[in-house]
C-alpha positions as CSV (number, residue, x, y, z in Angstrom):
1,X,52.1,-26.4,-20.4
2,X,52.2,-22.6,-20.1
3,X,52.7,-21.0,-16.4
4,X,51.7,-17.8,-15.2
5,X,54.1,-14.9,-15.6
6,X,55.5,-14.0,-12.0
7,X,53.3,-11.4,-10.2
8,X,50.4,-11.9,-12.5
9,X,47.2,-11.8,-10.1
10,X,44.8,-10.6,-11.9
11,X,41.7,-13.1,-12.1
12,X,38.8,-12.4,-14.9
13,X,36.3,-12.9,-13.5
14,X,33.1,-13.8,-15.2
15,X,30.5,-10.8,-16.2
16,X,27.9,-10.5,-13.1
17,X,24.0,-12.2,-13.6
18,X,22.1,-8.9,-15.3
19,X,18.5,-8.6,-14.6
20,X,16.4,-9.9,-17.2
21,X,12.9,-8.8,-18.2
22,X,11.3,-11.4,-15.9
23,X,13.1,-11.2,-13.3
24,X,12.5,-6.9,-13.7
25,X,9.1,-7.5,-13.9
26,X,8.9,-9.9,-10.1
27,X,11.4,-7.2,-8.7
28,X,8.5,-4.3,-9.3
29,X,6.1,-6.4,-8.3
30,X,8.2,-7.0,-4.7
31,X,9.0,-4.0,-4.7
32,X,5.7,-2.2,-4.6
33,X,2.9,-5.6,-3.9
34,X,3.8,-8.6,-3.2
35,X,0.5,-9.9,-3.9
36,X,-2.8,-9.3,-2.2
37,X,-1.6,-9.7,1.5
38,X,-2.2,-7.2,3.4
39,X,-5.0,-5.6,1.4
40,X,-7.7,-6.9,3.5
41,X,-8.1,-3.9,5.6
42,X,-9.5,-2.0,2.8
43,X,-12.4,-3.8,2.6
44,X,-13.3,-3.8,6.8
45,X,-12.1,-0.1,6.4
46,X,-14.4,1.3,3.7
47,X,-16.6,-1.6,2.8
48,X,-16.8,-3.5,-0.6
49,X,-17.8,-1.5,-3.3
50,X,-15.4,0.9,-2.6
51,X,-12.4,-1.4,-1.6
52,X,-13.0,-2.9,-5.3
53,X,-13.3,0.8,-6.8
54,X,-10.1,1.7,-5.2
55,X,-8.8,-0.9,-6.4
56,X,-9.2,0.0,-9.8
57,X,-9.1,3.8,-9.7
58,X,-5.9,4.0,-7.3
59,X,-4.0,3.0,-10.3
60,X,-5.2,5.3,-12.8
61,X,-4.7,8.6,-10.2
62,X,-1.3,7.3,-8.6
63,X,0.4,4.0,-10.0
64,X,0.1,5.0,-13.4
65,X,1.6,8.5,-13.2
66,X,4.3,7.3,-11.0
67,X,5.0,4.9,-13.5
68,X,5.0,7.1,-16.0
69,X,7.8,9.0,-14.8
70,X,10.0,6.9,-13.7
71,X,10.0,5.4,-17.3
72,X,10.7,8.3,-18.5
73,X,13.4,9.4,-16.4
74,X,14.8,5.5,-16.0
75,X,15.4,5.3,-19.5
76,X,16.7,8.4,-19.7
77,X,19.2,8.1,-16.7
78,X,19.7,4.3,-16.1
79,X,22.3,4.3,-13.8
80,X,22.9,2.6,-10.4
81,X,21.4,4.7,-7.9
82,X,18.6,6.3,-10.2
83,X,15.9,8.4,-8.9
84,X,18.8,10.3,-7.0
85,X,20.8,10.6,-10.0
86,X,17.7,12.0,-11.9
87,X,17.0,14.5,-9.3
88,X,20.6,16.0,-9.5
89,X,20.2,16.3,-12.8
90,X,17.2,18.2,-13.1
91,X,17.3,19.6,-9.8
92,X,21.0,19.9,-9.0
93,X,23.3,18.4,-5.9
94,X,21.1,19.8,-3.1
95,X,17.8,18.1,-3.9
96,X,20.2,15.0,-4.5
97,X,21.1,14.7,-1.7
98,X,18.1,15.3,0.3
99,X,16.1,12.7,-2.1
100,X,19.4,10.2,-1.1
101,X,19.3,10.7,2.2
102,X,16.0,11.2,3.1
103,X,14.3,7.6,1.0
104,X,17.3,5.4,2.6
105,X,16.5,6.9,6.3
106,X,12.8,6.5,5.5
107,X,13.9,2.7,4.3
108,X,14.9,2.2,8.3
109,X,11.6,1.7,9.4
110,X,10.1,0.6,6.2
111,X,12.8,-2.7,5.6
112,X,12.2,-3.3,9.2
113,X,8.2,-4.3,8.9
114,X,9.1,-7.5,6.6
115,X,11.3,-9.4,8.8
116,X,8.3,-8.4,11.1
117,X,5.4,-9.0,9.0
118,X,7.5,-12.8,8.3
119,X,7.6,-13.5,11.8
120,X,3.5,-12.7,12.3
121,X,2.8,-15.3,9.5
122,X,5.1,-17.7,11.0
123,X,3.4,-17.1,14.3
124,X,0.2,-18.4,13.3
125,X,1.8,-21.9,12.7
126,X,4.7,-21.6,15.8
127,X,2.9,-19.5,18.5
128,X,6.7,-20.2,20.4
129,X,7.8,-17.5,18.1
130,X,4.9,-14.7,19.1
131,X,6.9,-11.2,20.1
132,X,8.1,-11.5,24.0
133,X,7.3,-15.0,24.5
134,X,11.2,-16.2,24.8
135,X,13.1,-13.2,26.0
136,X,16.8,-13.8,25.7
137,X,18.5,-11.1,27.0
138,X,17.3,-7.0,27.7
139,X,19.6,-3.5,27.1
140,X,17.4,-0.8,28.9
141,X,13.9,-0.9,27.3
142,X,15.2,-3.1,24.1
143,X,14.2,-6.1,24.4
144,X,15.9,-9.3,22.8
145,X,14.0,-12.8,21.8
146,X,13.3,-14.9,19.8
147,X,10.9,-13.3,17.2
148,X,14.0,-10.7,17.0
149,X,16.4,-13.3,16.8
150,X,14.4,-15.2,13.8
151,X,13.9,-11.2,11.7
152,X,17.6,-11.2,12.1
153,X,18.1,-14.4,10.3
154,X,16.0,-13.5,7.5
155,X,18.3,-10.1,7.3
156,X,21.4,-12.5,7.1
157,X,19.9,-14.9,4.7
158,X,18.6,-11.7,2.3
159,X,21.8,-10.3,2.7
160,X,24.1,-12.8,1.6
161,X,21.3,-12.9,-1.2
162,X,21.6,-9.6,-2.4
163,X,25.6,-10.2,-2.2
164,X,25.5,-11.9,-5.1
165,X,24.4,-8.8,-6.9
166,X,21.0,-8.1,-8.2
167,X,21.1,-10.0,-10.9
168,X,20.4,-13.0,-8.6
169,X,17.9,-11.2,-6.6
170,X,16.0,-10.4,-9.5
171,X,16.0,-14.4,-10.5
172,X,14.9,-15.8,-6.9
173,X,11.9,-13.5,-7.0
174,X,10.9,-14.6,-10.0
175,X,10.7,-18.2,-8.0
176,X,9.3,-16.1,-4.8
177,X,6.5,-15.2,-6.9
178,X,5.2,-18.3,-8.1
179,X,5.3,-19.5,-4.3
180,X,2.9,-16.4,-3.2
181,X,1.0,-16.0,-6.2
182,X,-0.1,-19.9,-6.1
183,X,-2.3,-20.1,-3.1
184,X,-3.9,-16.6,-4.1
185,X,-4.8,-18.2,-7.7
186,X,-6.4,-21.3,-5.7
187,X,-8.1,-19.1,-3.1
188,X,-9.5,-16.8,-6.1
189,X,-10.6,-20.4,-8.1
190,X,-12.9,-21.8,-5.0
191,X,-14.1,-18.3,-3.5
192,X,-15.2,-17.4,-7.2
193,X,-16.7,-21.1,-7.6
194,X,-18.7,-20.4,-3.9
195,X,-19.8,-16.7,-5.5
196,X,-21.2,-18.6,-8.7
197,X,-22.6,-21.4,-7.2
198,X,-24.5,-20.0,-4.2
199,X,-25.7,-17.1,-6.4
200,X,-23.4,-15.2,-3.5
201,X,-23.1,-11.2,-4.9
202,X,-19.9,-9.4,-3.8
203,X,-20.8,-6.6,-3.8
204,X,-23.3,-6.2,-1.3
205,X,-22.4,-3.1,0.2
206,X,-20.7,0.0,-1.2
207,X,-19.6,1.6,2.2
208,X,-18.7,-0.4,5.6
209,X,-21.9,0.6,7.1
210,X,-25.2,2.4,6.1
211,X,-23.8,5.4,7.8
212,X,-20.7,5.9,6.5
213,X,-20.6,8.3,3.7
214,X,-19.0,7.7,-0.1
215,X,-17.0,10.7,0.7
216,X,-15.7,8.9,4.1
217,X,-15.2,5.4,2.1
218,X,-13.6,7.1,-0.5
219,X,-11.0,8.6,1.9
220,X,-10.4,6.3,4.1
221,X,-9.9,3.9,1.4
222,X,-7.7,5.3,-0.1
223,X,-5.3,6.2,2.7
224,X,-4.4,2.3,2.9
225,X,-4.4,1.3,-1.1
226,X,-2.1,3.7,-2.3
227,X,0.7,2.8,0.2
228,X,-0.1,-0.6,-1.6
229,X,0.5,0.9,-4.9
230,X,3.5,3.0,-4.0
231,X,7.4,1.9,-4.9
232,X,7.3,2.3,-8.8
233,X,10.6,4.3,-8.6
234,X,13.0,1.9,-6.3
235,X,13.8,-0.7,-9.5
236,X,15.7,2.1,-10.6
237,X,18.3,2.2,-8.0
238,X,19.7,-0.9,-9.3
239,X,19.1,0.4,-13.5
240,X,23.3,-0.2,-13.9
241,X,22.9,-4.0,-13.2
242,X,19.9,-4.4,-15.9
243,X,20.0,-6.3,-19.0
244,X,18.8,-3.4,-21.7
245,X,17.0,-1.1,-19.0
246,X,16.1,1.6,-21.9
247,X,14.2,-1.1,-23.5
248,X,13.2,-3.0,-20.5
249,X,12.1,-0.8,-18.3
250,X,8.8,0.7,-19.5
251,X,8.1,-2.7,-20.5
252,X,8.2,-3.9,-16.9
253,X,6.3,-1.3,-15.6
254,X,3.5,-1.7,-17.6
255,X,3.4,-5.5,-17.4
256,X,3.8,-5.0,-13.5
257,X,0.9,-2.3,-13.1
258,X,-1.4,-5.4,-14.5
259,X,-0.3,-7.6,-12.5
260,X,-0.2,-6.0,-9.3
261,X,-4.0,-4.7,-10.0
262,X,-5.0,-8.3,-11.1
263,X,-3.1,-9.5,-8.0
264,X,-5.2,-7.5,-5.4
265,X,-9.0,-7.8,-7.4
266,X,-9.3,-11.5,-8.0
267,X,-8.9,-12.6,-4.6
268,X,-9.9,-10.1,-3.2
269,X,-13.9,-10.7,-4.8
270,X,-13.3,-14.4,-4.3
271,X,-13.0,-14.0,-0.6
272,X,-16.2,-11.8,-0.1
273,X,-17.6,-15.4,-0.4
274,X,-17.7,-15.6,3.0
275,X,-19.9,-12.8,3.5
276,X,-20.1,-9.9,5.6
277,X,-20.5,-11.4,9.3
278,X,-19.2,-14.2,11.1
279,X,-15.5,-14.4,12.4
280,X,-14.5,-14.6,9.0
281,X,-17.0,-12.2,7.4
282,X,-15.3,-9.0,5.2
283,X,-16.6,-6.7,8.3
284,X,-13.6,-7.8,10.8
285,X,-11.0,-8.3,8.2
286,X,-7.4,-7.4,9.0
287,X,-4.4,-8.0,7.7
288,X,-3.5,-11.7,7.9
289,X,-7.1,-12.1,7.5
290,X,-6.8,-14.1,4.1
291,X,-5.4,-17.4,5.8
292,X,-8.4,-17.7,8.0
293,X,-10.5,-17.2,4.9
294,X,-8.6,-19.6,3.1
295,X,-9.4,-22.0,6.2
296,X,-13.0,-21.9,6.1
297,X,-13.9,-21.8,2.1
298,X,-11.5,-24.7,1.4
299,X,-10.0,-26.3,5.0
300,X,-6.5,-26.0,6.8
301,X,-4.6,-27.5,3.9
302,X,-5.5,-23.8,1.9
303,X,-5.0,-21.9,5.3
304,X,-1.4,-23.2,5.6
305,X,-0.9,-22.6,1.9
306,X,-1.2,-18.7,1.7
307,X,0.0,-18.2,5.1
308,X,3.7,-19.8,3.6
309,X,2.9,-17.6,0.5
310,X,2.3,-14.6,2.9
311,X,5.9,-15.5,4.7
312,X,7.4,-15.9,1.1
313,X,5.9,-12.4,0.3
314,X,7.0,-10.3,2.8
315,X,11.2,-12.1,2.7
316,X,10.6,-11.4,-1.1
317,X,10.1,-7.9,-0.6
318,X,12.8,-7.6,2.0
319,X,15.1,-8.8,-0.6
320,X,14.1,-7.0,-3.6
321,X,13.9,-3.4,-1.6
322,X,17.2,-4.2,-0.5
323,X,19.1,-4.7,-3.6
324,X,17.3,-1.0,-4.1
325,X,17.9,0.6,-1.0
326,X,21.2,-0.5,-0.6
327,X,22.6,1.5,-3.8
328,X,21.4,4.8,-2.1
329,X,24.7,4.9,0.0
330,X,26.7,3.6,-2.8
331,X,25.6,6.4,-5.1
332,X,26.2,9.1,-1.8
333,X,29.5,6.9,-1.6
334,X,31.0,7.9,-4.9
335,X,29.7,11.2,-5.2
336,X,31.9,11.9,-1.6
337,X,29.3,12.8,1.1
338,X,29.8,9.7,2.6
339,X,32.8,7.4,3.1
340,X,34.8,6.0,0.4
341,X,34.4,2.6,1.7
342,X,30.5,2.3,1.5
343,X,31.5,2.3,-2.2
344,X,33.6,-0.7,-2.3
345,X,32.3,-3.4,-4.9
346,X,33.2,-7.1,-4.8
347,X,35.4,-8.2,-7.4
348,X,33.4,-11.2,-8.7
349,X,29.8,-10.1,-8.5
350,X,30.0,-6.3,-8.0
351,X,28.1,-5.8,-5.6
352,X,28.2,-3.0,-2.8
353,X,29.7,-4.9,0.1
354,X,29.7,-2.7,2.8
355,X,26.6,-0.8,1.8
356,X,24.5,-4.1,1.7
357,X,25.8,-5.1,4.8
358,X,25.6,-1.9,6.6
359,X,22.3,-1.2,5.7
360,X,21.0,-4.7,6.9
361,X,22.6,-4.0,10.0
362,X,20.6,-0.8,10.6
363,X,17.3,-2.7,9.5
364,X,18.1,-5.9,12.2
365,X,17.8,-2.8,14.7
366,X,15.0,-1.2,14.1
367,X,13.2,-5.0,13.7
368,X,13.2,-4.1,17.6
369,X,9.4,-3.2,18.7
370,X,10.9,0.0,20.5
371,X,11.1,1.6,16.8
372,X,7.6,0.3,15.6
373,X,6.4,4.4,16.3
374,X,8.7,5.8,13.9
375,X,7.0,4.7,10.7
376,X,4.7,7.6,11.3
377,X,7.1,9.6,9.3
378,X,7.2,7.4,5.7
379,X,4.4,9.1,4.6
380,X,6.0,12.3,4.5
381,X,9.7,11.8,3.2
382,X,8.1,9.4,0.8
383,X,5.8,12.3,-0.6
384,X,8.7,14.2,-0.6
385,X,10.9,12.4,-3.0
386,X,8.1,11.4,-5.5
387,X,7.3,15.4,-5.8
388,X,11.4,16.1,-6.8
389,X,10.9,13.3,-9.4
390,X,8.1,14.8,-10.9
391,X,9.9,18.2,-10.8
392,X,13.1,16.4,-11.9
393,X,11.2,15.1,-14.4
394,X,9.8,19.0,-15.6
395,X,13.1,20.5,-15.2
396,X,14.9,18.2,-18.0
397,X,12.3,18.9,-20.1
398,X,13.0,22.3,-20.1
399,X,16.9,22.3,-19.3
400,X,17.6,19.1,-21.6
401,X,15.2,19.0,-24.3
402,X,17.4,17.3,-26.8
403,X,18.5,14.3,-24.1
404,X,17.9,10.7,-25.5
405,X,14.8,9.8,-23.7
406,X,13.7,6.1,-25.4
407,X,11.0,6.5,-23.5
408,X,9.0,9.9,-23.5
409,X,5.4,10.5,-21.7
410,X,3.5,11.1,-24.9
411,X,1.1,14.2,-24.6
412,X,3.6,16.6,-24.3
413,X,3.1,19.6,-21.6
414,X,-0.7,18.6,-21.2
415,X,-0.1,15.1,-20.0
416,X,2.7,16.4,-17.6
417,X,0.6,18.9,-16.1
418,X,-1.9,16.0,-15.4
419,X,0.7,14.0,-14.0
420,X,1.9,17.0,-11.4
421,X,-2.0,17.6,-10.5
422,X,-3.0,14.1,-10.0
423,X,0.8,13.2,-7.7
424,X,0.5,16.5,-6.0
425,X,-3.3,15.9,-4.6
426,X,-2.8,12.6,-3.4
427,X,0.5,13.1,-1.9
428,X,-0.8,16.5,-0.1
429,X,-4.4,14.6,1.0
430,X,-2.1,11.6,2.1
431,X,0.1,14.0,4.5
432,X,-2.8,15.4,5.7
433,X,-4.7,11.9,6.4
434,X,-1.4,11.1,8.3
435,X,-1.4,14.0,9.8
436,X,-5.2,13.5,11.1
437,X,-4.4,9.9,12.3
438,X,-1.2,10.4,14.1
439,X,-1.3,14.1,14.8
440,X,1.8,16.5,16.0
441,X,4.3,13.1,16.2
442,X,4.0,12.6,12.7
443,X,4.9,16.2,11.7
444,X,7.4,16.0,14.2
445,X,9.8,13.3,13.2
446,X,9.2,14.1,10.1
447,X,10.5,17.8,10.5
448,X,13.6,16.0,13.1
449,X,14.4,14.4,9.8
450,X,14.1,16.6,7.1
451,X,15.7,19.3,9.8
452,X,18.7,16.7,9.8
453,X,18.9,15.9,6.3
454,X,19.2,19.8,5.8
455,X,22.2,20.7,8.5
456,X,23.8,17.6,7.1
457,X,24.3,18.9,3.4
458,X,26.4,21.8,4.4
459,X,28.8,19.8,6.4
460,X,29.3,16.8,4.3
461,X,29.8,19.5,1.0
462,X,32.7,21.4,2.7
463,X,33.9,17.9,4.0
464,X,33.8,16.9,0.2
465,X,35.1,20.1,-0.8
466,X,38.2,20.1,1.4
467,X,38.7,16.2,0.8
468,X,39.0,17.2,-3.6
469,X,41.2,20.2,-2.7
470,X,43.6,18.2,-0.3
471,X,43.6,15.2,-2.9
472,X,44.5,18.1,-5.5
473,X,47.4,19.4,-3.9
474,X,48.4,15.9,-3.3
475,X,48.5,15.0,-6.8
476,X,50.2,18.3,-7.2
477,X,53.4,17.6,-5.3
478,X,53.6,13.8,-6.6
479,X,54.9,15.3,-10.0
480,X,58.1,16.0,-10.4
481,X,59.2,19.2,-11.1
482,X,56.0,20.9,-9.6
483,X,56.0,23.3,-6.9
484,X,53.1,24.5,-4.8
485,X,53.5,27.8,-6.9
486,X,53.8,26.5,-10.5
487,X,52.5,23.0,-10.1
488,X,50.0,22.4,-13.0
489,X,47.6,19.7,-11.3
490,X,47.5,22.3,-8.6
491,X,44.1,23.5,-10.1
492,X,43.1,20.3,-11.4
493,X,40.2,17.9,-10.8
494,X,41.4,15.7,-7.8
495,X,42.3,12.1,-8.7
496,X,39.9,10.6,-6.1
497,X,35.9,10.5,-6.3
498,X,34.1,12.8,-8.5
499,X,30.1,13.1,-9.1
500,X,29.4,10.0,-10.5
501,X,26.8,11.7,-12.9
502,X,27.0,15.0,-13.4
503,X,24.5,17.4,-12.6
């Protein structure tokens, strides 16, 4: 028998779950979809025709593009923490850290709506659960229940999910995907069965009404599908815990762009079965709308069926914009802005403890209906950071021509040029669509933020700055035979954190 040597404490732990291809693939899909609910808006919005159109087009002027350059760059740079890496590369530490800090304060409100959205499909089946019916306790205006109470639970749950590292994150939403995806492929098998066999045509009307315009439709339209086409960059964040991501990762993206298209169209046109009027009729759809149509082209047993899938959906996409979100403070973390401990990684699964935990914390808050109103601003940071990839993107080509980039937008200045035009329009007419809708309180918390991000950059850079110098002079004196005069470290790189890719 052999013993351990005294002291020995080392444990070797075995090498964390990687995300596979699959499992990339259903994390892109959570990350930007999550399957066709929520999409029913469109079609009450700007009428049939054009819901389907947009459907189709929104890809080829957004999702597409996007894609594009986040294979690119994610090949390119496929490190944890990714789009912020790839702006401070092309862009330098400034634009880093704005495109850091700006996406994971712009996460606040946006994690928040799942927990939310989970507890609205839960609802329908538990009307106990409906916001304000059990009131447990009050602070000021916050107000505590139950529907808060069960949002938090998800968070926990996710969270000890996504502790496990991403790996296993990745593999559960391969699962999570079957479970939404399954009621959608029966709803879209006995709508399209009614279309065919009641000679029903789905495309009855282009616009919502005879006097609404294209232009309008169009518009309209497309204000609500493109913030269902948008998170192609946040699979990146967790690039350093992928299984080949150069290889992988364009792969993925493609694969996902497919599916999330398919995923919107077929049930979509299967559920214009029902018509235009009625309770049910594609005029009064909202979101949540599909489990009522589910109810009435097949019977309660369907109904109950894709509102689960709908819950599944939106815990899916909690967890898989988690593992993402999450790194943003890990990568701010080791490059010194923030502190040392958000960077702390368990032993066995290497996951970022704190920052998982931290940020879940934050989310459980603003679950809280008092915070619903600040979402008005995700239009606007979210704008922001895909225009610095797309001029992170421009800036290696010129600065780095030579960098291995497995994957390389083909097309060369032309295509990128069409890439900036196409990202820049719809970004710029989105801001302004936000703009009309919410007016001055949209430009206003955006500018509170952006105002914040800015003032913060200074401060947490000299705070960095006098951190390296004092760990400098530290190492300094702890070798013997230096002197504050002649010590040779004295100048050196500090021991501690450094950039963890440089710019």
């Amino acid at each position: 028998m052999t013993t351990m040597p005294v002291g020995q404490s080392d444990v070797r732990w075995p090498q964390p779950k990687r995300v596979r291809l699959l499992a990339l693939v259903a994390l892109i899909f959570f990350s930007v979809s999550g399957g066709a609910y929520g999409i029913e808006e469109l079609f009450s919005t700007s009428g049939p025709g054009m819901a389907v159109l947009l459907i189709i087009v929104t890809p080829l002027i957004y999702s597409v593009p996007h894609a594009l350059v986040c294979a690119e760059l994610g090949t390119a740079i496929p490190v944890e923490g990714g789009y912020y890496h790839w702006v401070k590369r092309g862009l330098g530490r400034f634009w880093a850290f704005q495109q850091g800090v700006l996406s994971w304060v712009c996460s606040f409100v946006d994690m928040a709506l799942y927990p939310v959205l989970f507890t609205s499909y839960l609802q329908s089946l538990v009307g106990a659960v409906a916001p304000g019916e059990h009131v447990l306790f009050t602070v000021g205006h916050l107000r505590f229940d139950l529907n808060w109470m069960i949002c938090v639970g998800v968070i926990v749950v996710f969270t000890l999910l996504n502790l496990l590292g991403a790996g296993w994150v990745g593999d559960s939403s391969v699962a999570f995907a079957l479970i939404c995806l399954t009621p959608m492929l029966v709803l879209t098998a006995i709508g399209g069965y009614h279309l065919v066999a009641d000679g029903i045509n789905p495309i009855s009307s282009m616009t919502a009404s005879q006097d609404q315009s294209t232009w309008n439709a169009f518009g309209a339209g497309l204000f609500i599908v493109m913030w269902n086409y948008c998170g192609w960059d946040s699979v990146s964040n967790v690039a350093g815990e992928m299984e080949n991501p150069r290889k992988h990762l364009p792969k993925a993206l493609a694969v996902s762009v497919v599916l999330i298209m398919v995923g919107y169209l077929l049930p979509s046109i299967a559920s214009l079965a029902v018509g235009a009027d009625g309770e049910t009729g594609w005029q009064s759809w909202e979101a949540g709308s599909f489990s009522e149509i589910a109810k009435q082209l097949a019977g309660p047993w369907l109904q109950i069926s894709v509102t689960i899938g709908g819950m599944f959906a939106a815990v899916a996409m909690f967890s898989a914009l988690l593992a993402a979100n999450s790194r943003l403070p890990l990568a701010l973390s080791r490059d010194g802005y923030l502190p040392g401990w958000l960077s702390k990684e368990s032993k066995r699964y290497k996951a970022p403890i704190a920052s998982i935990v931290g940020s879940s914390v934050i989310y459980a808050m603003f679950c809280l209906s008092s915070f619903t109103d600040l979402v008005v601003f995700d239009v606007f940071l979210t704008n922001i950071g895909i225009l610095l990839e797309v001029a992170a993107l421009i800036a290696l080509r010129i600065k780095a021509p030579q960098m291995a980039r497995p994957y390389r937008i083909p097309g060369g200045w032309w295509s990128l040029s069409a890439i900036t035009a196409s990202l820049l329009a719809v970004c710029v007419w989105a801001a302004w669509q936000q703009y009309a809708d919410e007016g001055t309180k949209a430009v206003t918390y955006s500018l509170a933020v952006v105002g914040g991000s800015l003032l913060l950059y200074p401060l947490l850079s000299r705070r960095k700055a006098a951190r390296a110098a004092a760990e400098a002079d530290a190492a300094g004196y702890g070798v013997s035979g230096d002197t504050p005069e002649t010590g040779q470290l004295a100048g050196s790189a500090p021991a501690g954190r450094t950039d963890s890719v440089d710019a």
